[in-house]
C-alpha positions in Angstrom: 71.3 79.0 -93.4 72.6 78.5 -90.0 70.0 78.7 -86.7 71.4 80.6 -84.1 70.6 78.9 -80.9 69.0 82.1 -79.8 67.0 82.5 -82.9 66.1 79.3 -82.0 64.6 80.1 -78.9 63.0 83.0 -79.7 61.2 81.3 -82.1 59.9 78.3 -80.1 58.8 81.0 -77.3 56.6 82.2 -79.9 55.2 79.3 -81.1 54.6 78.7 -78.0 53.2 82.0 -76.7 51.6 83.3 -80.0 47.8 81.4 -79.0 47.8 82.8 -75.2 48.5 86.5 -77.0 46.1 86.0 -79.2 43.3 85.6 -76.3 44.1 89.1 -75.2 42.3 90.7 -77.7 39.8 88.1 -78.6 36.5 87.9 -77.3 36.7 84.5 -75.1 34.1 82.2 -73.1 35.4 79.6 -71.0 33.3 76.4 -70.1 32.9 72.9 -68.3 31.7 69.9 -70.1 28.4 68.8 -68.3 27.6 66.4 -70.9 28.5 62.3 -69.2 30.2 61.6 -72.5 32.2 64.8 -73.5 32.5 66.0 -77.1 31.6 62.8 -79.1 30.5 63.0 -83.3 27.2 64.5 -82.5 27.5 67.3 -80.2 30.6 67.9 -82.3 28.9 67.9 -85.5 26.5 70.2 -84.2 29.1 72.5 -82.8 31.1 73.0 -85.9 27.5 73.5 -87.6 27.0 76.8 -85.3 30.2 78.1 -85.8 30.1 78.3 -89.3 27.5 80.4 -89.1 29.7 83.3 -88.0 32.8 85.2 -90.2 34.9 85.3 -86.7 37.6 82.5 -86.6 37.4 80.6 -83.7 40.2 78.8 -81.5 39.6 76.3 -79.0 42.4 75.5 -76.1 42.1 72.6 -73.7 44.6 71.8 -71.5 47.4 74.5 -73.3 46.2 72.6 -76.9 44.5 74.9 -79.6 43.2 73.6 -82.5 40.8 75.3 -85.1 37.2 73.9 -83.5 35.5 74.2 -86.6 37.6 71.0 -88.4 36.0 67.9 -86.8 39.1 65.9 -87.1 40.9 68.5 -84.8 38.3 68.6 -82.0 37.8 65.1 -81.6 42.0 64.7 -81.5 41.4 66.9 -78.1 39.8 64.2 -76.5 37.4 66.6 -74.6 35.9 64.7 -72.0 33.1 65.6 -68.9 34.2 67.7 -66.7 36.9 69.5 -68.8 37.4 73.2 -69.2 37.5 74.6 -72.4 38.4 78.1 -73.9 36.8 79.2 -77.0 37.9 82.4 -78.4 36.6 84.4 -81.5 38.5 87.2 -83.4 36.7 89.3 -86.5 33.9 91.4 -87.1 31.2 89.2 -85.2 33.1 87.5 -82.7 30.8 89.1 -79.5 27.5 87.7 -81.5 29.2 84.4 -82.1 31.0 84.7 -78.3 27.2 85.1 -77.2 25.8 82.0 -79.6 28.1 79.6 -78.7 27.9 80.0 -75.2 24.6 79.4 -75.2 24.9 76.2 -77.7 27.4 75.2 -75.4 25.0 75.3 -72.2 21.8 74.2 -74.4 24.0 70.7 -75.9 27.3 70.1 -73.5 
């Protein structure tokens, strides 16, 4: 098949925009990292633990990234540091309770 160069780009705009959409209709906290040495194995451990315990599926952005929060591999790859500002959005059937636990959690361990 051939790519059209404006298939092309209408294709990488949605890659692109497709995360940002999907915040729109999610339920969404936003929060700093207070803790002196960011999102490290334990806090992170701990944070996937919580997250499980809800059916919505979260996403995590930092800095225009998004990654899946509840695979450790993929939150530790964000490099999320103190002082950073992180989104974490929820989208199914529980995501206010789990929007409501996690920021909590997030003010309790980070």
């Amino acid at each position: 098949e051939i790519c059209l160069p404006h298939t092309y780009i209408l294709c990488s705009f949605a890659l692109f925009v497709y995360p940002f959409l999907l915040l729109i209709r999610m339920k969404s906290i936003e929060y700093t990292i207070r803790d002196a040495q960011g999102i490290h194995a334990r806090p992170a451990g701990l944070l996937i633990k919580k997250l499980k315990e809800f059916s919505a599926v979260p996403m995590l952005i930092k800095d225009g990234k998004s990654t899946d929060p509840r695979k450790m591999f993929a939150l530790m790859g964000l490099g999320i540091k103190c002082g950073d500002t992180i989104t974490l959005s929820f989208d199914g059937a529980d995501e206010s309770a789990a929007a409501e636990a996690l920021a909590a959690f997030l003010k309790e361990n980070l």
